[in-house]
MMTF fields as JSON, N, C-alpha, C and O atoms, coordinates in Angstrom:
{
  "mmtfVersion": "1.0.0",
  "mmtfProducer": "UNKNOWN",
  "numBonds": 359,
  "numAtoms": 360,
  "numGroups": 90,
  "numChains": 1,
  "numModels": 1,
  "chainsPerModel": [1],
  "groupsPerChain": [90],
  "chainIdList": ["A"],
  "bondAtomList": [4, 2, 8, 6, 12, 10, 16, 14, 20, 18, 24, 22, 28, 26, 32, 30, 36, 34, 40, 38, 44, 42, 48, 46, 52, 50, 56, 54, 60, 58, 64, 62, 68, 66, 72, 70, 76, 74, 80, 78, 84, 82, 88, 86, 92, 90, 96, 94, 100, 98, 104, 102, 108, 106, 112, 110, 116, 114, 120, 118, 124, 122, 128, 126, 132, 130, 136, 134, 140, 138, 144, 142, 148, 146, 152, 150, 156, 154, 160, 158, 164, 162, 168, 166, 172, 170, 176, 174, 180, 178, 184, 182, 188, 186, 192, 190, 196, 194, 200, 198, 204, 202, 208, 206, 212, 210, 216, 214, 220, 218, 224, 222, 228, 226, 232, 230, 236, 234, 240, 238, 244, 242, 248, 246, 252, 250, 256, 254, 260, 258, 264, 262, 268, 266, 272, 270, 276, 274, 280, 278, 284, 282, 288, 286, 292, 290, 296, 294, 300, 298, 304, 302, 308, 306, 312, 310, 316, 314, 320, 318, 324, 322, 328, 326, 332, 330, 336, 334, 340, 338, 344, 342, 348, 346, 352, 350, 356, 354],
  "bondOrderList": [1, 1, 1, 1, 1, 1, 1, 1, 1, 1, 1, 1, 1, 1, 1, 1, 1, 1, 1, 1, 1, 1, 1, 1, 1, 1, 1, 1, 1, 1, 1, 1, 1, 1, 1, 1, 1, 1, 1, 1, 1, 1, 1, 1, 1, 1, 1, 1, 1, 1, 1, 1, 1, 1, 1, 1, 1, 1, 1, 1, 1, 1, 1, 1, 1, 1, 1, 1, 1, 1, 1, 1, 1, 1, 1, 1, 1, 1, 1, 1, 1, 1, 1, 1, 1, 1, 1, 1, 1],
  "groupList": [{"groupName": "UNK", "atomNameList": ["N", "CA", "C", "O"], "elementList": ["N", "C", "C", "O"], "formalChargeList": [0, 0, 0, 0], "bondAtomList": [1, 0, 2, 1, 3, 2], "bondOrderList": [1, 1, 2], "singleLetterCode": "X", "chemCompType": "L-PEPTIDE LINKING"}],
  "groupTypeList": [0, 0, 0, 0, 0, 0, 0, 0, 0, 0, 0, 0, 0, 0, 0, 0, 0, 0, 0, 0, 0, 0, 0, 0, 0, 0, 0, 0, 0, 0, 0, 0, 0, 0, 0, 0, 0, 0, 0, 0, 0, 0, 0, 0, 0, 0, 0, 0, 0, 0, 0, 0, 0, 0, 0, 0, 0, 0, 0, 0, 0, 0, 0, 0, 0, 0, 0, 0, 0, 0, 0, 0, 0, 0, 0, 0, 0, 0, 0, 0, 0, 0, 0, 0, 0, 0, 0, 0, 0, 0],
  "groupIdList": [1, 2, 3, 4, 5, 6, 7, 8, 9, 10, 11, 12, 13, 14, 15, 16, 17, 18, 19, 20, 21, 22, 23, 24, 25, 26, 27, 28, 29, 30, 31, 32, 33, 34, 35, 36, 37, 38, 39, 40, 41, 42, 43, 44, 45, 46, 47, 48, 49, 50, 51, 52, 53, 54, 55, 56, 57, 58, 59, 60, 61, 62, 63, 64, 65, 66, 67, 68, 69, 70, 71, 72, 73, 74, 75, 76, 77, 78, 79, 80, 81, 82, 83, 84, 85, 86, 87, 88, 89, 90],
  "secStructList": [7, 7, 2, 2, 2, 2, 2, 2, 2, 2, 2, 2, 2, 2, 2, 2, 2, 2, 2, 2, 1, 1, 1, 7, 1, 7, 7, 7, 7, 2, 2, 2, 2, 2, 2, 2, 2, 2, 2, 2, 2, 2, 2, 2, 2, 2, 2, 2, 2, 2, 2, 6, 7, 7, 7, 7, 1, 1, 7, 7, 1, 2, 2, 2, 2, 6, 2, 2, 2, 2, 2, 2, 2, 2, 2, 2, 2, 2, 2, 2, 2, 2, 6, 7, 7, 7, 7, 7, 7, 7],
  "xCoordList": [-6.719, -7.052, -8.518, -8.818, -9.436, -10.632, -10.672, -9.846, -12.238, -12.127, -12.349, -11.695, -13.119, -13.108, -11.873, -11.721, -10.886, -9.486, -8.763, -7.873, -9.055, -8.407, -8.801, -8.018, -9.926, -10.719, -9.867, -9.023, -10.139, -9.71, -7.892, -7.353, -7.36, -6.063, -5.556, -4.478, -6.316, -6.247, -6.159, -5.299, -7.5, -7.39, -6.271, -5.143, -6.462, -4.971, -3.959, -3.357, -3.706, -2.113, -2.385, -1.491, -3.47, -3.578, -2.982, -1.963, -3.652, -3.208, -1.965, -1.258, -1.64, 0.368, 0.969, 2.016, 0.461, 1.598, 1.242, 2.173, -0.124, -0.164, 0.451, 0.783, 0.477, 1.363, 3.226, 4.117, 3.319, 4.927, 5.224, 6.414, 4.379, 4.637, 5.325, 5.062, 6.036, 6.85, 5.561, 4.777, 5.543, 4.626, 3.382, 2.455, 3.12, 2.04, 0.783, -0.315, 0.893, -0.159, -0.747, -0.931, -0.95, -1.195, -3.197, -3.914, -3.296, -5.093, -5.527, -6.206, -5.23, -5.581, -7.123, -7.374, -7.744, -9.176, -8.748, -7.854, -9.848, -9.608, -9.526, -8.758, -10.691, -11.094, -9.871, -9.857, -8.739, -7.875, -6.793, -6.057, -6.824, -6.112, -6.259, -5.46, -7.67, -7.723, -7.645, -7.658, -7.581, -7.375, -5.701, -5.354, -4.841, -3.656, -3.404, -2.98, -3.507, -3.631, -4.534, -4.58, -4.933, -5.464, -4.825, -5.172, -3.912, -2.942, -1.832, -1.725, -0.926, -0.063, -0.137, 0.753, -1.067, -1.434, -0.589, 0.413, -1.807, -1.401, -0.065, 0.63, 0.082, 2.027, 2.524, 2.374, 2.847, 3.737, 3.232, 4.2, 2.12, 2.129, 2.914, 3.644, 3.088, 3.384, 5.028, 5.605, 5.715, 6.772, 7.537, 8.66, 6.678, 7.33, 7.479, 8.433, 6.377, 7.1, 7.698, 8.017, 7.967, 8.9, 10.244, 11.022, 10.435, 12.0, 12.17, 13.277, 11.206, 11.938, 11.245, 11.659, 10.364, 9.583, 8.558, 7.622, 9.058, 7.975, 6.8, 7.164, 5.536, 4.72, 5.338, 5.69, 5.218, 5.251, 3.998, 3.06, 4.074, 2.841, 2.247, 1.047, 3.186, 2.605, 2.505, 2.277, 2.647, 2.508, 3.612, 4.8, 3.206, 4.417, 4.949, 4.444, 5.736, 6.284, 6.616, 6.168, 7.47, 8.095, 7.476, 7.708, 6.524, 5.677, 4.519, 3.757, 4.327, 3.227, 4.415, 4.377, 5.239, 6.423, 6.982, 7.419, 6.681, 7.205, 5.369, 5.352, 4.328, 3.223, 3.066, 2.517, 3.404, 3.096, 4.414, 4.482, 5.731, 6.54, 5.596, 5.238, 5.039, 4.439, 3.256, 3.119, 2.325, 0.992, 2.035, 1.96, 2.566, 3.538, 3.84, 3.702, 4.158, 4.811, 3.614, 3.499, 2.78, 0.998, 0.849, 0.842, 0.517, 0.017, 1.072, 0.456, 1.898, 3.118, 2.293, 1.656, 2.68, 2.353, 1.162, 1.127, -0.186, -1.262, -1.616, -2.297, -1.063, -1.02, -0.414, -0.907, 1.01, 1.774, 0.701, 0.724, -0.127, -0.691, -2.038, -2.637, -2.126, -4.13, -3.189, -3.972, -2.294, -1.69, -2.229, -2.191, -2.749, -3.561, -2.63, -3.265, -1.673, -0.369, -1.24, -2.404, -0.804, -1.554, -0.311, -0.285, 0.759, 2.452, 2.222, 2.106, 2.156, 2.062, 3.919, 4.934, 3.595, 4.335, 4.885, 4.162, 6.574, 6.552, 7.769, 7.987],
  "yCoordList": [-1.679, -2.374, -2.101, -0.922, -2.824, -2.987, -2.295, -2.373, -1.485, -1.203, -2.399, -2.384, -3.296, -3.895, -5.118, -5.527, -5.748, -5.733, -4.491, -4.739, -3.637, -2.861, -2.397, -1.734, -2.692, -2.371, -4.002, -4.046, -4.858, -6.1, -5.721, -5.453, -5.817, -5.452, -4.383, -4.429, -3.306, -2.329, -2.779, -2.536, -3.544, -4.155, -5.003, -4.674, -5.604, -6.794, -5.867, -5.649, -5.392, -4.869, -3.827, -3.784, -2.979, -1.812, -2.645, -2.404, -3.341, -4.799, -5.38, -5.934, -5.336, -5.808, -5.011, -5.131, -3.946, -2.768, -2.321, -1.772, -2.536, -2.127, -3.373, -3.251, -4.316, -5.547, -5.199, -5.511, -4.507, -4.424, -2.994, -2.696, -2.207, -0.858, -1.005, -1.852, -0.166, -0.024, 0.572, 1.418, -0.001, 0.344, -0.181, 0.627, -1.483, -1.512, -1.377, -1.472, -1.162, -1.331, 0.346, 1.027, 0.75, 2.287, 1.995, 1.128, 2.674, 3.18, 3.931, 4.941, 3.582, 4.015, 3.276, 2.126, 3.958, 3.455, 2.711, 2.932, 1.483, 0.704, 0.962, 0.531, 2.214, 2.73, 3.483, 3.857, 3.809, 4.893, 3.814, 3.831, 2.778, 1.664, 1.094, 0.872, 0.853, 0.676, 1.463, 0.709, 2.487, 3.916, 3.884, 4.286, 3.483, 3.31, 2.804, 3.427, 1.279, 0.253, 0.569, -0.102, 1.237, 1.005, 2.453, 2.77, 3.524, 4.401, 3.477, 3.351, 2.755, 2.053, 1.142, 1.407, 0.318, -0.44, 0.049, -0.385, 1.86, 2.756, 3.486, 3.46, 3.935, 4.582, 3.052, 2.949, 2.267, 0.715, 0.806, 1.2, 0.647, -0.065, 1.214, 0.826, 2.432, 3.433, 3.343, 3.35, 3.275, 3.07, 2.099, 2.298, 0.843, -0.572, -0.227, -0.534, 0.472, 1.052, 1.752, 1.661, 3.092, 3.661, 3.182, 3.408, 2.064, 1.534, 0.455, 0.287, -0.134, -1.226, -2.305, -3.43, -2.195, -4.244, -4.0, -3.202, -5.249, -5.117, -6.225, -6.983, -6.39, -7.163, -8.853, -9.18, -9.702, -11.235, -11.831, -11.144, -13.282, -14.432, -14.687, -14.958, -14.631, -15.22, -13.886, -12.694, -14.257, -12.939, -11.953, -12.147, -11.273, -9.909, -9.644, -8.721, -10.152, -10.394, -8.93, -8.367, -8.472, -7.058, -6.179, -5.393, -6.046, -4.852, -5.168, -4.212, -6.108, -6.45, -6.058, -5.234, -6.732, -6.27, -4.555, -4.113, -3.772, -2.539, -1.907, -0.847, -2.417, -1.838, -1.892, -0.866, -3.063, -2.889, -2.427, -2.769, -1.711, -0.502, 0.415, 0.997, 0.649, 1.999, 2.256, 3.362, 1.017, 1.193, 1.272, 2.27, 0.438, 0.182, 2.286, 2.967, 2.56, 4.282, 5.363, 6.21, 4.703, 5.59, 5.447, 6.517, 4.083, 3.495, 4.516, 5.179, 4.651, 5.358, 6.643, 7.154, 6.881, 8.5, 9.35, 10.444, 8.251, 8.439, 8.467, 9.329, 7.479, 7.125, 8.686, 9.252, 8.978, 10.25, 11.521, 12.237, 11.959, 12.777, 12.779, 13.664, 11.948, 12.078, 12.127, 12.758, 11.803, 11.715, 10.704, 11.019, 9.38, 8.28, 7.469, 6.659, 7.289, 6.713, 6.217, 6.615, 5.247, 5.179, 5.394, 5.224, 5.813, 5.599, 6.946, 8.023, 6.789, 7.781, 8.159, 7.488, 9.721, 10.811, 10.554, 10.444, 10.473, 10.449, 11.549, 11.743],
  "zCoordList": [-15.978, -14.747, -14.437, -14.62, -14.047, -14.02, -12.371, -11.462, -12.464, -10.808, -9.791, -8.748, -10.004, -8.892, -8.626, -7.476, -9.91, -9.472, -8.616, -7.803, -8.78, -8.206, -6.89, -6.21, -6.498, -4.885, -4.482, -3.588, -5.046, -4.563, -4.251, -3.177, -5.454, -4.514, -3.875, -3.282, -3.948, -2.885, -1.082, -0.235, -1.013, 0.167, 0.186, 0.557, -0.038, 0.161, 0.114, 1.166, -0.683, -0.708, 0.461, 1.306, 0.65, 1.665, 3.055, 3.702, 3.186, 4.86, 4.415, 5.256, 3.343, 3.727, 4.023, 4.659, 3.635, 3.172, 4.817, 5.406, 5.637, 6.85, 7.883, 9.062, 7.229, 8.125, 7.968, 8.758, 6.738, 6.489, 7.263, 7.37, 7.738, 7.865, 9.461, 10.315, 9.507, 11.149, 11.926, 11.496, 13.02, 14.088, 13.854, 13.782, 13.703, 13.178, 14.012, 13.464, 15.297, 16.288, 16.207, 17.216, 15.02, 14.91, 15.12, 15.621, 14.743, 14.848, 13.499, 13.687, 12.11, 10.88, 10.91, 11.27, 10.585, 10.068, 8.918, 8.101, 9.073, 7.435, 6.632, 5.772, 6.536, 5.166, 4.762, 3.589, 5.582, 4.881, 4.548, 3.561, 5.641, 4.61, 3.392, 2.482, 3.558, 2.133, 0.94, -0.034, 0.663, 0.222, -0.119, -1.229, 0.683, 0.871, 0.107, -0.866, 0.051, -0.945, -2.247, -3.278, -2.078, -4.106, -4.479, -5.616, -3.798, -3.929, -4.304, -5.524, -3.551, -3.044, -4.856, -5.664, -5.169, -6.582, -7.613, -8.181, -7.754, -8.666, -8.896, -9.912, -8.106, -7.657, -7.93, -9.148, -7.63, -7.54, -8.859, -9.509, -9.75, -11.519, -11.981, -12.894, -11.797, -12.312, -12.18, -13.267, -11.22, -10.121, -10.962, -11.427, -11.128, -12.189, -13.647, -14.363, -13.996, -15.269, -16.006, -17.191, -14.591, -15.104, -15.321, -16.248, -13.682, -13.922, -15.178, -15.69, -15.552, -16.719, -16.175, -16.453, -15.522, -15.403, -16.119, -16.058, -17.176, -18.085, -17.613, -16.714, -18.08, -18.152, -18.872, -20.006, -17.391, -17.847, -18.514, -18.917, -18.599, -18.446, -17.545, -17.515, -16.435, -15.456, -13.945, -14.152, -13.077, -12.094, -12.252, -12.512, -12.12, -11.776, -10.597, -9.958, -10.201, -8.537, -8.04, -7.041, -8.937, -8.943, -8.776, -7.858, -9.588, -9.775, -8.327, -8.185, -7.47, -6.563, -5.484, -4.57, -5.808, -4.251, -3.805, -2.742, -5.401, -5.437, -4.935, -4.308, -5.164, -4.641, -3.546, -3.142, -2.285, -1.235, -0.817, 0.364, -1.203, -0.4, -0.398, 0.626, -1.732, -2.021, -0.906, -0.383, -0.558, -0.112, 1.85, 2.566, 2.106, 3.608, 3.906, 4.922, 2.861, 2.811, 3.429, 4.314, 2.288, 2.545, 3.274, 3.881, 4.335, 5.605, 6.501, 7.335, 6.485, 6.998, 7.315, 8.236, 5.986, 6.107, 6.5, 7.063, 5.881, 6.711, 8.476, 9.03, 9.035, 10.107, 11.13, 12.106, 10.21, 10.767, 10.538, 11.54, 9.635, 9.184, 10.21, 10.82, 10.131, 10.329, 12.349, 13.058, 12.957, 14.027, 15.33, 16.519, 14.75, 14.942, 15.509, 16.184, 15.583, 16.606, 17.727, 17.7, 18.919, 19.896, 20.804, 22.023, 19.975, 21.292, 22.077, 21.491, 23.641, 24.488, 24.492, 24.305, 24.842, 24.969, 26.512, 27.502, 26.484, 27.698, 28.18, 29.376]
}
């Protein structure tokens, strides 16, 4: 995978995976979204081949749908970590 395919779908997949993520009205800096997503890429191509999707002709639906759980998880977990939530304590 070439790096700048991979900055490219980093972003993209980093913003689905932050559009698919629960809560989305969090306060993650982009940059860790995007970070997310080109994590989210790598774990998901890794993820697809361990289970058995092999490489098609045409797109790999599977292996793009299993990356943005992966990158939605990061966004997750980042969000919980760095403690960037904006939900007040009541």
């Amino acid at each position: 995978m070439e790096i700048i395919g991979l900055i490219v779908a980093g972003i993209i997949i980093g913003l689905l995976g932050k559009f698919v993520a629960p809560g989305a009205r969090d306060n993650t800096p982009i940059w860790l979204t995007i970070l997310c997503g080109i994590g989210g890429v790598l774990i998901g191509y890794y993820v697809a081949g361990a289970l058995g999707v092999d490489s098609t002709d045409g797109i790999d639906w599977l292996r793009w749908i299993i990356s943005i759980i992966v990158a939605a998880a990061l966004v997750v977990a980042a969000s919980t970590i760095t403690g960037r939530n904006n939900r007040a304590v009541r």
